[in-house]
C-alpha positions in Angstrom: -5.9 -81.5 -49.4 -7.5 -81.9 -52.7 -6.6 -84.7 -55.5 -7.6 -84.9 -58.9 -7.0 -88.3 -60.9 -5.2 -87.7 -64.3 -5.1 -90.0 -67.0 -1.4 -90.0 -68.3 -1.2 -91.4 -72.0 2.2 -92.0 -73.9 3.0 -93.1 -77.6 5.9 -95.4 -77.7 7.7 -96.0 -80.9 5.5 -99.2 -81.6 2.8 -96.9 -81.8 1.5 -98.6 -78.4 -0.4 -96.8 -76.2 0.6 -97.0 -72.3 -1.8 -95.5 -69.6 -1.0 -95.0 -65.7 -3.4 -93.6 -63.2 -1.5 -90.5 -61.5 -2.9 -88.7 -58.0 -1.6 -84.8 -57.9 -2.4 -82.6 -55.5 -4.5 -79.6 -56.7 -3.7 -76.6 -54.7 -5.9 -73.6 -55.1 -3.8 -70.4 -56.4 -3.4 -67.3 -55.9 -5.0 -64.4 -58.1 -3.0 -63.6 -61.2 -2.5 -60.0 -61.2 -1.4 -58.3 -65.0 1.2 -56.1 -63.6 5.0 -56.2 -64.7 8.0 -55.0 -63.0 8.7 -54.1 -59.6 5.2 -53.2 -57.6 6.1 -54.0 -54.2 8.7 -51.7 -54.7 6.6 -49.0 -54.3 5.2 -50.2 -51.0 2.7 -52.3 -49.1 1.2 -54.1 -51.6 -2.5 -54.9 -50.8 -4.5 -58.0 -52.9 -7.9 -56.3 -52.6 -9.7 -59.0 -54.8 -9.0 -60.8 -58.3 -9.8 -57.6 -60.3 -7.7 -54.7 -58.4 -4.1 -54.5 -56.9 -3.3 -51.6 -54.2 0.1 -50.6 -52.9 0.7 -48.0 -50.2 3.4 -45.8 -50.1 5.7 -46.3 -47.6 9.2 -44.8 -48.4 11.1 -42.6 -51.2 11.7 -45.4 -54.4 13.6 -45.1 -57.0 12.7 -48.2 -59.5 14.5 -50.3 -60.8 11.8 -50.8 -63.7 8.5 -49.4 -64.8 5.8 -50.9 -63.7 3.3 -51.5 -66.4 -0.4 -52.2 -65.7 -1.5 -54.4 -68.5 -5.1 -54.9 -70.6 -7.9 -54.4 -67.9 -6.3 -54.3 -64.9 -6.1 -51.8 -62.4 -3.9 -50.3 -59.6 -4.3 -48.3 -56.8 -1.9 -46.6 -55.2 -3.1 -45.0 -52.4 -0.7 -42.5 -50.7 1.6 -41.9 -47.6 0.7 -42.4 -44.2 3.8 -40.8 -42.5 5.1 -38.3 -44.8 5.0 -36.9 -48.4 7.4 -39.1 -50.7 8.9 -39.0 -54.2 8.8 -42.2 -56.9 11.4 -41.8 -59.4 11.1 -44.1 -62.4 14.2 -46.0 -63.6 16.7 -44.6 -65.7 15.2 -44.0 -69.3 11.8 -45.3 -68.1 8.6 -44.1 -66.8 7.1 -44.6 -63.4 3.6 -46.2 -65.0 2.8 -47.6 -68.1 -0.9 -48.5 -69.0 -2.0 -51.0 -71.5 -5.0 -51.2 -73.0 -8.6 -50.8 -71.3 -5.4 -50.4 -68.2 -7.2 -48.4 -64.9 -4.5 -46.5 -62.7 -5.3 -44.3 -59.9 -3.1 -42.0 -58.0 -4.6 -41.3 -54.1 -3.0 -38.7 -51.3 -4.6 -39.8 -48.3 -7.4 -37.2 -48.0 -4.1 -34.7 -48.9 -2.8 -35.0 -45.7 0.8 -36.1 -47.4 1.6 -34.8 -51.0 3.6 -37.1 -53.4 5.4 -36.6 -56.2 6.3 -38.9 -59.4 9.1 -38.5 -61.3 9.7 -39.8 -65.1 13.2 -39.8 -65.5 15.8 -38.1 -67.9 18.7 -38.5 -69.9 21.0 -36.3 -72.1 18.9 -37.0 -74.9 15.4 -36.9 -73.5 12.9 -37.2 -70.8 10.5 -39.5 -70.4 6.6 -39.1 -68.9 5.4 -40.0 -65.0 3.1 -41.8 -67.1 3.4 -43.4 -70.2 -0.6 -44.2 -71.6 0.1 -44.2 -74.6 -0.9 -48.0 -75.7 -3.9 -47.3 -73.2 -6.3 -46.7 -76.5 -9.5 -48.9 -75.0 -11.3 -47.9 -71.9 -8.3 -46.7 -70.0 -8.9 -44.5 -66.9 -6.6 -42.2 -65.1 -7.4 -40.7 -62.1 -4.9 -38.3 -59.8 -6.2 -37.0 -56.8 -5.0 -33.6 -55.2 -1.6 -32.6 -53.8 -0.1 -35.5 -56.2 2.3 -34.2 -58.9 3.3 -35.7 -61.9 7.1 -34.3 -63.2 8.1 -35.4 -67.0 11.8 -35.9 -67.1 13.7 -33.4 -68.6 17.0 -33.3 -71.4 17.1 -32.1 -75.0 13.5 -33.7 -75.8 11.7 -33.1 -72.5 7.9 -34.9 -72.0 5.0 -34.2 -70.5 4.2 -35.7 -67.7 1.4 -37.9 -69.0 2.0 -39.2 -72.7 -1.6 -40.0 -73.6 -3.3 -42.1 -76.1 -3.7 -41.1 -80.0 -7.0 -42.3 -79.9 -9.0 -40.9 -76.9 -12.0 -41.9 -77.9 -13.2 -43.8 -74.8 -10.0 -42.6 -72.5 -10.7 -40.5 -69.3 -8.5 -38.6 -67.8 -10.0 -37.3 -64.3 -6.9 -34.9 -63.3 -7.4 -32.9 -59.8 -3.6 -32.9 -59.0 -0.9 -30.9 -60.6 1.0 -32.2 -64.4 4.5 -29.9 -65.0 6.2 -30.8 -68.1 9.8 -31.0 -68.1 10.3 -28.1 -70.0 9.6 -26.2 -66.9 13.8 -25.3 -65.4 13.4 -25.5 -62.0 11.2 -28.7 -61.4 10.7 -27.2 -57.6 8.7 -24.2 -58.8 4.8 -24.2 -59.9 5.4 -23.8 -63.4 2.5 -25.2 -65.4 -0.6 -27.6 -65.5 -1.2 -29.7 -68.6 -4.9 -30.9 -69.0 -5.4 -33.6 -71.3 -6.6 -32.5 -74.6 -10.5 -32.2 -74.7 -10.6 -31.5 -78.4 -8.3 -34.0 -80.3 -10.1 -37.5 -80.2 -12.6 -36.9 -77.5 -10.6 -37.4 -74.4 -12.2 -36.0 -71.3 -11.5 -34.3 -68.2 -13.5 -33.7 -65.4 -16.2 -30.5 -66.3 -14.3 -28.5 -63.6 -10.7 -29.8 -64.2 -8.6 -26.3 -64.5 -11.0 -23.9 -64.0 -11.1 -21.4 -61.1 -14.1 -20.2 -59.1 -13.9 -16.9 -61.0 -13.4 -18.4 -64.5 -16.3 -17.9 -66.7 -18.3 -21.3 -68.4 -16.8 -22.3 -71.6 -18.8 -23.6 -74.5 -19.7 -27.1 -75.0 -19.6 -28.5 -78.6 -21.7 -32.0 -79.7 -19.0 -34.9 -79.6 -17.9 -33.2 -76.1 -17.2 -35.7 -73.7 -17.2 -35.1 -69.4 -17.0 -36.5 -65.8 -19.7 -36.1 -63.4 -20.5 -38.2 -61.0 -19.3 -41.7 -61.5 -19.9 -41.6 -65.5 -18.4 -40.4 -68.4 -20.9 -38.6 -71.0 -20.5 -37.8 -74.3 -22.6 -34.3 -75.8 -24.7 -35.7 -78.9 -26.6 -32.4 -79.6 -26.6 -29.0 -77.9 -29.4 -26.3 -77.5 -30.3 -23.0 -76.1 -31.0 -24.8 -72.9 -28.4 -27.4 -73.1 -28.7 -30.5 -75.0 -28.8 -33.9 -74.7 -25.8 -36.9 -73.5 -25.0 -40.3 -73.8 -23.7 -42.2 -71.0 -20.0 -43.6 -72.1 -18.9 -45.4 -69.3 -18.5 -45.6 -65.4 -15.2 -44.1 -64.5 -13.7 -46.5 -62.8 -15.0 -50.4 -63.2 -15.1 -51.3 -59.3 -18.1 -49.5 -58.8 -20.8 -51.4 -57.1 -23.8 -49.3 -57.7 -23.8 -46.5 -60.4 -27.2 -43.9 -61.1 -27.9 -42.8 -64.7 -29.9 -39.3 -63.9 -32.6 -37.7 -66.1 -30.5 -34.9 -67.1 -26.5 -33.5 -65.7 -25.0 -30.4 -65.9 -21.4 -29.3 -67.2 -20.4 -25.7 -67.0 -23.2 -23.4 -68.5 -25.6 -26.4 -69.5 -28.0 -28.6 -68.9 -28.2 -31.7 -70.6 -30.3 -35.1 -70.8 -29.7 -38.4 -70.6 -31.3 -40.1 -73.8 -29.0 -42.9 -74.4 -26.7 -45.8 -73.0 -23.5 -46.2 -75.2 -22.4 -50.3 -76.4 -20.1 -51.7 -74.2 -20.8 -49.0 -71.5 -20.4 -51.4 -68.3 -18.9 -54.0 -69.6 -16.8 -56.8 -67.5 -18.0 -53.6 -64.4 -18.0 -57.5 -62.2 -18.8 -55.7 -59.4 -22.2 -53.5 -60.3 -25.0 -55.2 -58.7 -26.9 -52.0 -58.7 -28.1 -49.5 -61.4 -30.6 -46.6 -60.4 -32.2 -45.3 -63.8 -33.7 -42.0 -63.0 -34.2 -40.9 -66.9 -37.7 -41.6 -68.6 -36.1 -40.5 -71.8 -33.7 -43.2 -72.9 -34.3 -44.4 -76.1 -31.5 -46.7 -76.8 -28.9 -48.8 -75.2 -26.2 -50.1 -77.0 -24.6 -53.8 -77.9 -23.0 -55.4 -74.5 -23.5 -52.0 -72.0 -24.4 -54.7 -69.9 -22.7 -57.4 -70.8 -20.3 -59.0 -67.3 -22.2 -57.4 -64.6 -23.1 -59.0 -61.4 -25.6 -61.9 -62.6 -28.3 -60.4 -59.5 -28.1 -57.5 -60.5 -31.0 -55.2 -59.5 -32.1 -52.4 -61.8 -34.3 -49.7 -60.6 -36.1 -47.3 -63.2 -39.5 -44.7 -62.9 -42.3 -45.9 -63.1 -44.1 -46.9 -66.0 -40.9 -47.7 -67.7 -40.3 -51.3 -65.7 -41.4 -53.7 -68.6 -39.9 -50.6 -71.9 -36.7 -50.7 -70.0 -36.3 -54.3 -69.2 -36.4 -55.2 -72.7 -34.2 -52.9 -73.7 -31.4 -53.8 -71.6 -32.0 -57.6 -72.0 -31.0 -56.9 -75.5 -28.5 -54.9 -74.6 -26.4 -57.5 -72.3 -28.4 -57.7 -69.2 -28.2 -61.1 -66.8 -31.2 -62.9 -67.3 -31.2 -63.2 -63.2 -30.8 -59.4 -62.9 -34.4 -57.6 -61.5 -35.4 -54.9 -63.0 -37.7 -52.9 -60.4 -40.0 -49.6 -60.3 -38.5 -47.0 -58.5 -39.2 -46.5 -54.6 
């Protein structure tokens, strides 16, 4: 048992002051999670550490309220173990709804037992799975196959993702299915609604709709795509490809990330020249970075900033003592290494 001696001081109507030595237990608390509503509704819920939440499926649900993942938190739902199972949201709701800089992803067990989540309906109109609408920081959804996501139907039916206005630093990584509840017969295939990759910059994953037979697609500067564990954004575009700046990681949980010397998305080959501002911030658990590119002229203001204070950066040769100064100023620990490539 802990104590901690408080000093207790009260102002009586004289204007006397009368102090009494008080003994209180201090009992060390749980970790405060930014969720509202009914999580363990949905299952098992799992308290992986004080930045993450994960529930497992365990039964059909119908909520009794949305749950709602507020500013920089994230949930994991990670699937069925004995059968495929619907979530329904509650009447006039939606199953999800992300806040701000909010990280939500959507798992199926290796797709070994399909799920479904409904947003619900009403004469007047439906409402979205997921509502991310107010998710306008570095908000990050991520549905994995053999998950679908139904928008409610009625006169005014939704999507089944409402997305940000500004998608500017939003990723959307979508390998399940999205029907809208315009589609009649919510049963059948009907269709599958990407987010947009052209109004605001949101971005999907370089292969996210495509078939093996489809043909590349062009690439325009401002362009921004998944591979790997980071987002990039297209700054310039060539013949031969162009060149990227790394955005973000796609989900802040990572422990080790690798910035390459060049990616490719569809027909092109681009390279890696710069590090965006606030590109890992608060990523609390990154203790390694790999930095394969020798052309990186600039990183931006906090892309750094909240990693792991050991840290351990490795970069090519030649560039140990260019690079180390350049990330110093850009946010890095000053107990982080940075190393020469083995």
């Amino acid at each position: 048992m802990f104590y901690k001696m408080l000093r207790a001081v009260k102002m009586t109507t004289t204007g006397l002051v009368v102090s009494a030595l008080l003994f209180t237990s201090v009992i060390p608390a749980a970790p405060a999670y930014g969720f509202t509503g009914p999580v363990s509704e949905l299952g098992d819920v799992q308290y992986d550490d004080a930045l993450s939440l994960k529930v497992r499926l365990k039964d059909n649900v119908t909520l009794s309220a949305p749950i709602v993942i507020e500013a920089n938190e994230t949930l994991e739902v990670l699937g069925a173990e004995t059968g495929s199972f619907t979530v329904t949201a509650a009447p006039g709701q939606s199953v999800f709804i992300m806040k701000d800089n909010a990280v939500l992803t959507i798992g199926s067990m290796d797709g070994a037992y399909p799920s479904s989540f409904r947003g619900s309906s009403t004469a007047e109109k439906g409402y979205p799975a997921i509502d991310a609408s107010d998710a306008n920081g570095q908000g990050d959804l991520t549905i994995d196959k053999n998950i679908v996501l139904y928008g409610g139907n009625g006169a005014l039916p939704a999507e089944a993702v409402r997305y940000p206005s500004s998608q500017i630093l939003f990723v959307a990584h979508i390998a399940g299915e999205l029907k809208s509840g315009k589609d009649p017969d919510p049963g059948n295939q009907g269709s599958t609604v990407l987010p947009p990759s052209d109004s605001g910059g949101g971005e999907v994953s370089p292969d996210a709709g495509k078939s093996s037979d489809d043909t590349a697609s062009s690439v325009a500067a401002g362009d921004r795509f998944i591979c790997g564990r980071l987002v990039y954004k297209v700054t310039s575009i060539s013949a031969a490809g162009g060149f990227v700046t790394v955005i973000k990681s796609k989900k802040k949980t990572y422990r080790s990330v690798t910035i390459p010397a060049a990616v490719s998305c569809q027909s092109g080959k681009y390279k890696v020249k710069a590090i965006s501002k606030n590109a890992f911030r608060k990523n609390r658990n990154l203790r390694r970075i790999t930095v394969k590119s020798r052309s990186i002229k600039k990183a931006g203001k906090n892309a750094f900033r909240g990693i792991k204070r050991n840290a351990v950066v490795r970069v090519p040769k030649g560039k140990v003592r260019v690079y180390k100064k350049m990330f110093r100023k850009a946010g890095m620990p000053k107990n982080a290494k940075t190393l020469k490539l083995k």
